[in-house]
C-alpha positions as CSV (number, residue, x, y, z in Angstrom):
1,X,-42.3,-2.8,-8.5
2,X,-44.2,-4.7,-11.6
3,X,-42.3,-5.7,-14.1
4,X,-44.6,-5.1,-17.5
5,X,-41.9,-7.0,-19.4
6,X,-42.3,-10.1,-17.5
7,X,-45.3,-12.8,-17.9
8,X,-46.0,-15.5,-15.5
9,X,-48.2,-18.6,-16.4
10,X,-50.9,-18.5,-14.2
11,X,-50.1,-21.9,-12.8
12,X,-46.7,-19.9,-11.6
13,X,-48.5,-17.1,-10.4
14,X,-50.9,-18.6,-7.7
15,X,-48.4,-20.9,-6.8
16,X,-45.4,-18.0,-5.9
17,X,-48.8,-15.7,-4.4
18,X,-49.5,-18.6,-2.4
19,X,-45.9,-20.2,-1.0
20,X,-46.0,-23.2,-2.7
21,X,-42.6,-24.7,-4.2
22,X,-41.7,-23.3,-8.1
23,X,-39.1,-24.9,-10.3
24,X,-37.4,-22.8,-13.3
25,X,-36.3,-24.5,-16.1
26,X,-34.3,-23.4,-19.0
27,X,-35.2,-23.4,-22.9
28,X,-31.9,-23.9,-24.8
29,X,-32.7,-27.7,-24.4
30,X,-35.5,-27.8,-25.9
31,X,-34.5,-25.1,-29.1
32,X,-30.7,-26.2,-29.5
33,X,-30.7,-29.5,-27.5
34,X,-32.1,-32.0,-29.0
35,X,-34.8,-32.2,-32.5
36,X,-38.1,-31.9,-32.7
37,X,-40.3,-33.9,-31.5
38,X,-37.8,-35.0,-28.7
39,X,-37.3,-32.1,-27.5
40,X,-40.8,-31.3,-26.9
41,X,-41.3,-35.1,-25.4
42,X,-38.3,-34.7,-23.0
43,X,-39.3,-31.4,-22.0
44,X,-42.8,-32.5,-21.0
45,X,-41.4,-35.4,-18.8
46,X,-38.6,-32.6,-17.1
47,X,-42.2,-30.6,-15.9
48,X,-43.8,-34.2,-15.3
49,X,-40.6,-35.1,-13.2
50,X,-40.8,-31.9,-11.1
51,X,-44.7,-32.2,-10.2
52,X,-44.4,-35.8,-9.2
53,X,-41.8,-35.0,-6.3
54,X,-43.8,-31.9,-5.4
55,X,-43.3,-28.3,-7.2
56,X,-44.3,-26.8,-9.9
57,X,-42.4,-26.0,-12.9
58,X,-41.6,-23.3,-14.5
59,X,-40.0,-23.3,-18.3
60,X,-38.7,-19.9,-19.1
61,X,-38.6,-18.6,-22.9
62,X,-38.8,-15.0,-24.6
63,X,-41.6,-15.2,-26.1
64,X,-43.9,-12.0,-28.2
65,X,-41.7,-9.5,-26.6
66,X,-42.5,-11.1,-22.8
67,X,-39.7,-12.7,-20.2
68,X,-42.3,-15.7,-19.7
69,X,-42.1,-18.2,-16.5
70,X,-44.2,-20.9,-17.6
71,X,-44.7,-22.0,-20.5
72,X,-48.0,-23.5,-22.1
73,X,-47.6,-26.9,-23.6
74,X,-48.7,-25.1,-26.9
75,X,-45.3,-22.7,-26.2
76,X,-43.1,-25.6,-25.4
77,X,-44.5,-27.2,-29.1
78,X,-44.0,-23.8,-30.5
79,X,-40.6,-23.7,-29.1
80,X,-39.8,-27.2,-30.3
81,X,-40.6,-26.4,-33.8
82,X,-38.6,-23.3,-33.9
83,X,-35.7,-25.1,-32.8
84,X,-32.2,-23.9,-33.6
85,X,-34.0,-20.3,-35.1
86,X,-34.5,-19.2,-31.8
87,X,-32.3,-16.6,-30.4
88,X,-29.7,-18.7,-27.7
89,X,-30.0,-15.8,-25.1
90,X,-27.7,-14.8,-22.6
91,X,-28.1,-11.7,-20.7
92,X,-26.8,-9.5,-23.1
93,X,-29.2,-10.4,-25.7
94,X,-32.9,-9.6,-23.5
95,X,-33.3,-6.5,-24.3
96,X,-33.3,-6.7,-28.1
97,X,-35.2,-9.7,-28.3
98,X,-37.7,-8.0,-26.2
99,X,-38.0,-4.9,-28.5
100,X,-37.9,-6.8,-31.5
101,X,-40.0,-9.3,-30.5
102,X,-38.0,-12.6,-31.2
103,X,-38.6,-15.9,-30.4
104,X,-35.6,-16.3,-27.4
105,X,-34.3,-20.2,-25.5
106,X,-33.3,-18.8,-22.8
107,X,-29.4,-20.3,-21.4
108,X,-28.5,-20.4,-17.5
109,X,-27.8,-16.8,-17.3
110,X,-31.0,-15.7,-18.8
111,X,-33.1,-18.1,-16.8
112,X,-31.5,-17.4,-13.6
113,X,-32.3,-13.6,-14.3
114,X,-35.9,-14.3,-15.2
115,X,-36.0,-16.8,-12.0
116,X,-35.4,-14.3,-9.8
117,X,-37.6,-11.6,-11.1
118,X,-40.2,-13.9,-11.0
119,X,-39.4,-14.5,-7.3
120,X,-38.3,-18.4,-8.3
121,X,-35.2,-19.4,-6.3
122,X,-34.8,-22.7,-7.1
123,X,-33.7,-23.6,-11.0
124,X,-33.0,-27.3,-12.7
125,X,-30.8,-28.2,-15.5
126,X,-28.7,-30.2,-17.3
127,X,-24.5,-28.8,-16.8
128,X,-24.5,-24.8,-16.4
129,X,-21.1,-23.4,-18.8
130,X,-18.0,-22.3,-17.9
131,X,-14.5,-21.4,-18.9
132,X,-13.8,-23.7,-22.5
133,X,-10.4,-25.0,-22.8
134,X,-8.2,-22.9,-24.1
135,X,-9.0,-19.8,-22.4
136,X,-6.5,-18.3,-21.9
137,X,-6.4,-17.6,-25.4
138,X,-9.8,-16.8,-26.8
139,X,-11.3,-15.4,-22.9
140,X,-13.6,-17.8,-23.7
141,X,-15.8,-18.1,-20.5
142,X,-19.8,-18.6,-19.7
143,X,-21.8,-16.0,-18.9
144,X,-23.3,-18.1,-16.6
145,X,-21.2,-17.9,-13.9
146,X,-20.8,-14.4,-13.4
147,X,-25.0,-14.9,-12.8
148,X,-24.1,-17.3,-10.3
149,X,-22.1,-14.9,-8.3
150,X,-24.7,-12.3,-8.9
151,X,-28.5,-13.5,-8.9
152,X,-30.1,-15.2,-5.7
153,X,-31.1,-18.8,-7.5
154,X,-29.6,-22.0,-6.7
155,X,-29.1,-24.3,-9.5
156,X,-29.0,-28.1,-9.5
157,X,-27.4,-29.6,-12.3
158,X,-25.0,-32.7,-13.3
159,X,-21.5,-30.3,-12.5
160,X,-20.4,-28.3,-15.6
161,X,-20.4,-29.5,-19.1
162,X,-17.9,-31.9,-19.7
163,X,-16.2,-30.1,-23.0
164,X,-15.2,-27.1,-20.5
165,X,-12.0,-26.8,-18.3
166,X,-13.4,-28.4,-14.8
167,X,-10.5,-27.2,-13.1
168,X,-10.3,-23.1,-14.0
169,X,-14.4,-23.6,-14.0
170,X,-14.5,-24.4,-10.2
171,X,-11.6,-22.0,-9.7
172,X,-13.9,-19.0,-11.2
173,X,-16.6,-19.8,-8.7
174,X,-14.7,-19.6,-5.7
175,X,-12.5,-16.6,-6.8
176,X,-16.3,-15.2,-6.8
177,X,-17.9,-16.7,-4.3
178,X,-20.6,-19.3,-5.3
179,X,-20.8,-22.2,-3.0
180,X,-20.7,-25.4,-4.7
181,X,-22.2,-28.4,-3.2
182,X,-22.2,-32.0,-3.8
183,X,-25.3,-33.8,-3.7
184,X,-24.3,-36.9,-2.0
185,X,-20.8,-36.7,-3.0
186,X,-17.6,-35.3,-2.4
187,X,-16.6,-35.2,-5.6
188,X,-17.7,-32.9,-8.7
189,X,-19.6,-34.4,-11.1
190,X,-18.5,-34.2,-15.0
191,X,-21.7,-33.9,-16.4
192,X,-22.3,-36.9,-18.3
193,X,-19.7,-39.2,-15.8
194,X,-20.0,-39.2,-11.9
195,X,-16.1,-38.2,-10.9
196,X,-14.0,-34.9,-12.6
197,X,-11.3,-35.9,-10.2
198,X,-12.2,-32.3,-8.5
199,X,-13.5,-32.1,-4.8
200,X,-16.2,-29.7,-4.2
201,X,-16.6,-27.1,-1.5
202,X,-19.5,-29.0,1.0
203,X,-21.1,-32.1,0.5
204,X,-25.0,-32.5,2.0
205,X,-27.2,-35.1,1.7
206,X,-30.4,-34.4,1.7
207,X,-32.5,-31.8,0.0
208,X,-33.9,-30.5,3.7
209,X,-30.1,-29.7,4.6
210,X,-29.6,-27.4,0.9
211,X,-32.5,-25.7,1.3
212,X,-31.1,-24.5,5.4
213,X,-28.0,-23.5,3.9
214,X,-30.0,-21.7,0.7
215,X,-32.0,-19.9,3.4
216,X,-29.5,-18.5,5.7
217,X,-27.1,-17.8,2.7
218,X,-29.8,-14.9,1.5
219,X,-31.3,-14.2,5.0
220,X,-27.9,-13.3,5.6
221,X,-27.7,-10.9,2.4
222,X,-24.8,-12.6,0.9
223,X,-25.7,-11.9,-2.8
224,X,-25.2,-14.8,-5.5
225,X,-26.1,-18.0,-6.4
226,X,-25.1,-22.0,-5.6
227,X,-24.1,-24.2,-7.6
228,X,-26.1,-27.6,-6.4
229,X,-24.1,-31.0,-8.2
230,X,-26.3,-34.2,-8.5
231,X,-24.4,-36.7,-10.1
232,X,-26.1,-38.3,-12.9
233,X,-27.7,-42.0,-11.5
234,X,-24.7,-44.8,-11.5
235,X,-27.1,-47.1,-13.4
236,X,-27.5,-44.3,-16.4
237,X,-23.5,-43.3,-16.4
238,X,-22.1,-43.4,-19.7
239,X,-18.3,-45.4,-20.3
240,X,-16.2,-42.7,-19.1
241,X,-13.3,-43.4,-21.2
242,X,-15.8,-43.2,-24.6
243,X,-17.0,-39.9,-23.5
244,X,-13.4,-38.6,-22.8
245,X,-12.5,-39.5,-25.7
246,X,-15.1,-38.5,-28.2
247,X,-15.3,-34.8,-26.5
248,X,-11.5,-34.8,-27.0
249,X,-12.0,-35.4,-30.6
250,X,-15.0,-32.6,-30.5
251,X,-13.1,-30.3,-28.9
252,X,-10.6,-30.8,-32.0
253,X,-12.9,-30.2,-34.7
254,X,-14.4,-27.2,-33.4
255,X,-10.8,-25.5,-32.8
256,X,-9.9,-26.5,-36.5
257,X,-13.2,-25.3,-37.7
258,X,-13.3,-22.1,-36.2
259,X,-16.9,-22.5,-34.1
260,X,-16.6,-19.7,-30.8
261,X,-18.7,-18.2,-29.0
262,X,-22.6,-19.3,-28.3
263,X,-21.8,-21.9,-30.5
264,X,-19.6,-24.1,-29.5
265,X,-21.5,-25.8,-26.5
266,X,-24.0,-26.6,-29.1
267,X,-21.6,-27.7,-32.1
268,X,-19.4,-30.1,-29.4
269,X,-22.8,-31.6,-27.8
270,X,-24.3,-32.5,-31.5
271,X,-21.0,-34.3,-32.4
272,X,-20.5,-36.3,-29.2
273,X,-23.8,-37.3,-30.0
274,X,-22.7,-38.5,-32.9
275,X,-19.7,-40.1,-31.8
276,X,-21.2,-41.6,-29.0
277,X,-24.4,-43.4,-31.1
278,X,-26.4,-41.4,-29.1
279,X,-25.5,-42.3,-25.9
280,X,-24.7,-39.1,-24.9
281,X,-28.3,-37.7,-25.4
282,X,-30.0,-40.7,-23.6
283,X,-27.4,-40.0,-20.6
284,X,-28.1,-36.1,-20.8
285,X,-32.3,-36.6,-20.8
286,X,-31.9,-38.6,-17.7
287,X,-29.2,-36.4,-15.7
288,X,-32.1,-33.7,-16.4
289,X,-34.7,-35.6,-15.2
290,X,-32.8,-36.2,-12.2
291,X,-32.1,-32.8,-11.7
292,X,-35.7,-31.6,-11.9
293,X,-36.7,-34.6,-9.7
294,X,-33.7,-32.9,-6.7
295,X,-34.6,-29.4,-7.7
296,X,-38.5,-30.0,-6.7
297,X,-37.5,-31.6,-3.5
298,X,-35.4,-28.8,-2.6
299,X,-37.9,-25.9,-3.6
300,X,-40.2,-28.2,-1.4
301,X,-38.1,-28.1,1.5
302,X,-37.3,-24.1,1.4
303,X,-41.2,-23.8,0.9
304,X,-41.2,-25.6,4.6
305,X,-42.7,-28.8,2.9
């Protein structure tokens, strides 16, 4: 059935009519992630990083009232500029921005759902969210990974952001179901670091080998999504202990400010920037970049490149 709320680049469109491998990638890090003009330049290189190993990619916004899958580089510029005034959009949020016509980054959820209309199964990021610390308290838990257990895309990213509770994170996904593999490792990744100190459910080791198990999972019609983690590159790793210890101190100050909700992942990433000199960034723009690089080789693979 068409979908009249949904616009594909044409780029997109004759690549999905005609087999070839498609990459989604989310919007949040270019509107909340980073300022403008990096966030333009770093999103240009994630789309560079996925053509050179083989796909094509596909940057999702909500944009003039239209779910897009690929965006112009005039729409990524557009989107860079708006920055932080665009709507942070999570599922719950689609509709409205639709009718009103609001300029919308889309987050995990919202890209997975616009993924998998489009008919993209493969999607690249950064470190999907989860359940904060402190949970247990505020029910303070991602919307993303109830659309992993729900929507047929895989995503590839770093693990799960390191200001979130690794442990009852991993322990959500297998209470519902979402496979999560290790990219070359048996251990979880922490977003910025390599190691969590948490296993993860299969380790594979080659993008040929994800894309199998990708393919039976949904020829099988089990519904839901995998969670794919590539460790950021060894020779781009961040000090483990400074990052430890400056989202600690993040953590603090958003509990003693009062920040919940949609913003807190942004507020805690901003101020380990900060307290990290802008080390965190650099290491966050090349986990990415790594991640698009994996994603297109495993799109490539389910394609039967």
């Amino acid at each position: 059935m068409k979908n009249n709320n949904l616009q594909l680049n044409p780029e997109v469109a004759e690549a999905l009519a005609s087999g070839r491998p498609v990459v989604a990638l989310e919007s949040t890090i270019i509107s909340h992630g980073m300022p403008y003009p990096e966030n333009v330049e770093t999103a240009l290189k994630v789309e560079q990083a996925v053509r050179e190993n083989g796909a094509i990619p596909a940057t999702v916004a909500m944009l003039d009232g239209k779910l897009k899958a690929g965006l112009s580089h005039d729409e990524i510029e557009l989107l860079g500029k708006t920055g932080r005034q665009a709507i942070k959009a999570s599922r719950r949020d689609i509709p409205f921005i639709l009718a009103k016509k609001l300029t919308g980054a889309t987050t995990v959820a919202s890209t997975m759902i616009i993924a998998d209309m489009a008919g993209v199964r493969i999607f690249a990021t950064g470190g999907i969210g989860g359940v904060h610390r402190g949970a247990a308290e505020t029910m303070d838990i991602s919307a993303d990974l109830q659309e992993l257990a729900n929507t047929n895309v895989a995503v590839i990213s770093a693990g799960a952001k390191s200001i979130l509770d690794i442990g009852l994170t991993l322990e959500y996904l297998e209470t519902f179901g979402v496979p999560v593999i290790g990219y070359q490792t048996d251990e979880f990744p922490n977003f910025y670091t390599r190691k969590s100190g948490y296993g993860v459910d299969y380790r594979l080791d080659s993008p040929a080998e994800i894309a199998q198990a990708l393919k039976i999972k949904w020829e099988t019609g089990l519904k839901g999504g995998v969670l794919v983690a590539n460790p950021i590159p060894a020779e781009h790793e961040p000090a483990f202990a400074a990052i430890q210890e400056a989202t600690e101190k993040a953590v603090a100050e958003a509990f003693e400010k009062g920040i919940r909700g949609k913003e807190t992942t942004p507020f805690l990433l901003a101020r380990i920037k900060e307290l990290t000199s802008g080390e965190s960034l650099r290491a966050n723009i090349e986990l990415v970049l790594n991640n698009a690089a994996l994603g297109a080789r495993v799109a490539l693979a389910l394609a039967g490149g």
